[in-house]
Each structure stands twice: as structure tokens, then as C-alpha cells.
C-alpha positions as CSV (number, residue, x, y, z in Angstrom):
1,X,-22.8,3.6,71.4
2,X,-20.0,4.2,69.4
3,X,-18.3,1.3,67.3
4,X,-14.9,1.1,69.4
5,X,-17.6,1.1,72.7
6,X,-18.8,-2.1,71.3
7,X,-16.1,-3.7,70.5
8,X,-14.4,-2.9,73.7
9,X,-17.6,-4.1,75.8
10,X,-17.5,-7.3,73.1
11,X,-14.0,-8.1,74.2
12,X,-14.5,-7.7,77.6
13,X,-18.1,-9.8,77.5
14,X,-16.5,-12.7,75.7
15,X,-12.5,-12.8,76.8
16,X,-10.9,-11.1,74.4
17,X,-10.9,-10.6,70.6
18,X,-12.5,-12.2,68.1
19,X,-14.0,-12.4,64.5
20,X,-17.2,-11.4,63.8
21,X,-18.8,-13.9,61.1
22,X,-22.4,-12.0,60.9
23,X,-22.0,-10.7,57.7
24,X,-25.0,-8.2,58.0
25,X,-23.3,-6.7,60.9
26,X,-19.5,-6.5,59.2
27,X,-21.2,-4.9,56.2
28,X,-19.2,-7.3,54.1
29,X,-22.1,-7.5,51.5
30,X,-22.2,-3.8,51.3
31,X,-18.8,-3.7,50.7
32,X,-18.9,-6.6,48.2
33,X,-21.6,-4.2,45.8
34,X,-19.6,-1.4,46.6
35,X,-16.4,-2.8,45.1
36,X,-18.9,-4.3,42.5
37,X,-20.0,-1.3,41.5
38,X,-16.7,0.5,41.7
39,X,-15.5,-1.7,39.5
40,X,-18.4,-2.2,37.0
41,X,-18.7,1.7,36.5
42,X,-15.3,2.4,37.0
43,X,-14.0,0.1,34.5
44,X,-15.4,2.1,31.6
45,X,-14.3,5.0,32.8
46,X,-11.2,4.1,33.8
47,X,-10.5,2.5,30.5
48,X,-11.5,5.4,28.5
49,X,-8.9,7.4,30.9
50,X,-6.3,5.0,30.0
51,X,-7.3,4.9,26.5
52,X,-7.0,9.1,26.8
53,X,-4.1,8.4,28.3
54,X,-2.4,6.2,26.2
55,X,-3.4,8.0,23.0
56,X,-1.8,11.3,24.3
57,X,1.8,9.1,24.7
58,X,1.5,7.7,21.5
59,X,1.0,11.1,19.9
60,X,3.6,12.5,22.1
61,X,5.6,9.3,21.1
62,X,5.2,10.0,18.0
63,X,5.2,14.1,17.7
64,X,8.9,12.7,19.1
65,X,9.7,10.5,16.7
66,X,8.7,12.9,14.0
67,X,11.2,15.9,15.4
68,X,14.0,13.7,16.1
69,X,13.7,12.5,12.7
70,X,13.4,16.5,11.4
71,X,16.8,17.4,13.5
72,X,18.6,14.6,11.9
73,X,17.2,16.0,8.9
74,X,18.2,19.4,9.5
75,X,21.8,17.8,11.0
76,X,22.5,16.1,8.0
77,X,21.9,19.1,5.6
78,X,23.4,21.6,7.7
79,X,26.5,19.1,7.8
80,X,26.2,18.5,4.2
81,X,26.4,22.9,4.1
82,X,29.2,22.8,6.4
83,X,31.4,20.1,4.1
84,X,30.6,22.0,1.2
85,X,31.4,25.4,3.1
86,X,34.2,24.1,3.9
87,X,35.5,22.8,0.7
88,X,34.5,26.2,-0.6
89,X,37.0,28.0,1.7
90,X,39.6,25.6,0.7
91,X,39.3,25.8,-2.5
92,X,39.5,29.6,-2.3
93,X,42.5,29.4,0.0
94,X,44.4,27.2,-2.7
95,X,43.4,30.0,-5.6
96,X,44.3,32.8,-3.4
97,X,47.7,31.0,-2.6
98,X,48.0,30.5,-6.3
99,X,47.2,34.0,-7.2
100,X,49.5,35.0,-4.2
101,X,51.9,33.3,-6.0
102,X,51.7,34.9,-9.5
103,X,51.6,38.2,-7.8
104,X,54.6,37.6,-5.9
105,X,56.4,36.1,-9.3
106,X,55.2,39.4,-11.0
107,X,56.4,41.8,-8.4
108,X,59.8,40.2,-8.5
109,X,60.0,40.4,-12.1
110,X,59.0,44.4,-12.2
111,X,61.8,44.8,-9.3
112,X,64.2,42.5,-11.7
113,X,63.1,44.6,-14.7
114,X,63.1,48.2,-12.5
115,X,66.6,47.3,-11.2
116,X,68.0,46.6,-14.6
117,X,66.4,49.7,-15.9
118,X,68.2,51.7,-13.2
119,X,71.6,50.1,-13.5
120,X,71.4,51.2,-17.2
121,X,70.4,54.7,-15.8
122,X,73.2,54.6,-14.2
123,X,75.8,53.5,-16.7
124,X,74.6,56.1,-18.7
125,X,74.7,58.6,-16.1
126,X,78.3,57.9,-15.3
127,X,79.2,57.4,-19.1
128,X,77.8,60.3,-19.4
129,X,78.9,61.9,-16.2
130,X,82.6,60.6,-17.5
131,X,82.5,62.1,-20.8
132,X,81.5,65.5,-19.7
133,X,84.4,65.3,-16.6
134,X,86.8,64.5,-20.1
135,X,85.3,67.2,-21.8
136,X,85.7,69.5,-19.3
137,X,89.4,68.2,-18.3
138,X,90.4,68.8,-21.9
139,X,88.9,72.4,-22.3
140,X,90.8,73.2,-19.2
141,X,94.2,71.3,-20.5
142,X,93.7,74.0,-23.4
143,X,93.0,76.8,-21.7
144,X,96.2,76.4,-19.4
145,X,97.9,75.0,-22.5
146,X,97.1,78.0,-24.3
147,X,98.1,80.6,-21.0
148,X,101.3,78.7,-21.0
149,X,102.2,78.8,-24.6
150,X,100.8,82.5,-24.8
151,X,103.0,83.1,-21.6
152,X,106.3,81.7,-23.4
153,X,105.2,83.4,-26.2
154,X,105.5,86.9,-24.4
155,X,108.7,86.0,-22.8
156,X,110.4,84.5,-25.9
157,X,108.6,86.5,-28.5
158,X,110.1,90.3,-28.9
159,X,108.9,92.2,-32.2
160,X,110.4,91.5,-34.8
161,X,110.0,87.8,-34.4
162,X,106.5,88.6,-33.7
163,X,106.7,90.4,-37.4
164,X,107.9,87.6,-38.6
165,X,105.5,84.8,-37.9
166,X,102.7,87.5,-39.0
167,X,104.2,87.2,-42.3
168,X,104.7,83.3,-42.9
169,X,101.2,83.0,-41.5
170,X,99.8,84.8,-44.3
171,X,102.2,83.2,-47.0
172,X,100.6,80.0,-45.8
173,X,97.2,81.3,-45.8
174,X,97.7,82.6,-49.6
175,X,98.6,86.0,-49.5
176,X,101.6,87.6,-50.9
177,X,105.3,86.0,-51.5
């Protein structure tokens, strides 16, 4: 018969449910070495589980530790890069702005220096431009100067007065009296 079987045919037989106090037939001493045993045996190796265990969080712990204190390492230097990166850049921007500076100051005194060069280019040019205009105004007040006078000369001018003038020109010039 089966365990349940009995018990049912127990219950029925006495009136009902009860506690069975026979500890050979509740195997309570088996159970008692059992647990006895479990935990005898199973104490060592449970411990060195545990002790595995516990040894493979403190070196992860501790493989932790170790990198966070390698990244605030590596933070702290590649800050250190970056401040001195950027004080680099500024620095460069202020000597480029300098430069920038002298270069513009240059290029406005070549302009200054180019501008004055071509006003005197031009001064001279127009002096120069002026005294060829006056040159050429006063050969052409002779030339018509001289077509007028030779023109009056033809009209007022008849031979012998012509004559005449031939002779005191070379009494003047030293010829004969």
C-alpha cells in the first residue's frame, strides 16, 4: 500500500488526523543524519565555494578599483593636454592677431607711401604735361606771329622799302657804310 493509502485508512481507523510520534516510522532519524551529513560535508565545500566566490569579487573589486583609478589617471592627463592645448591655441591666436596687426600697419603704410609716390607722379606729369602745353602754345603764338607779321610785311612792304631794310640790316651786321 501506498503512503497516502495509509494514511487515509489511518484517518478513517482512528477519527481523523493525527501526528505520528514513532520516529522509526516518520524517518525523522534518517532525516536528522541526512541533514547531519549535508551539513558536515557540505560545509567544507560550501565554504570553499564561498571562499572561490568571494575571492573572485574581491579581485573583481579590486581589477575595478585599479581601472577606475587608471581612467582618472588618463582623465587628469588628457585634461591636463587639453588645458595646455588650449592655452597653446590661445596663445597662437593672440601672436597671429599681433602679427595681423603689423601686417595690416605695414600694408597701410606701403598704400600711404604708394599713394604719395603717385601724387608726385602726377604733379610731375601735369608740370610736365603744363610745360609742354606752354611750349607748344608759344611755338604756335610764333608761328602765327610770324604769318601775320610776314603777311603785313607783304602788304606794307613794296621794293624799294624791301631794298632798304636789306641794306641797314647788313650796316648793323658790319658790312659796308
Amino acid at each position: 500500500m501506498s503512503i497516502i493509502g495509509t494514511s487515509l485508512l489511518l484517518a478513517t481507523e482512528e477519527g481523523g488526523f493525527g501526528l505520528n510520534f514513532n520516529l522509526l516510522e516518520t524517518n525523522l532519524i534518517n532525516l536528522t543524519i541526512l541533514i547531519g551529513l549535508l551539513v558536515y560535508l557540505g560545509r567544507n565545500v560550501l565554504g570553499n565555494v564561498m571562499a572561490e566566490r568571494r575571492l573572485t569579487i574581491e579581485t573583481a573589486i579590486l581589477e575595478v578599483e585599479k581601472r577606475q583609478k587608471d581612467a582618472a589617471a588618463a582623465l587628469a592627463e588628457q585634461q591636463q593636454l587639453l588645458t595646455e592645448a588650449q592655452s597653446s591655441a590661445a596663445k597662437i591666436k593672440a601672436e597671429a592677431e599681433a602679427r595681423s596687426q603689423v601686417v595690416r600697419a605695414d600694408i597701410l603704410a606701403q598704400a600711404e607711401r604708394e599713394i604719395q609716390r603717385m601724387k608726385l607722379d602726377a604733379a610731375k606729369d601735369l608740370s610736365s604735361q603744363r610745360e609742354k602745353v606752354i611750349k607748344e602754345l608759344r611755338q604756335q603764338v610764333a608761328a602765327l606771329a610770324m604769318q601775320k607779321v610776314e603777311s603785313q610785311l607783304r602788304d606794307q612792304i613794296d621794293d624799294s622799302l624791301q631794298q632798304r631794310l636789306i641794306d641797314q640790316s647788313i650796316v648793323l651786321l658790319g658790312g659796308r657804310s
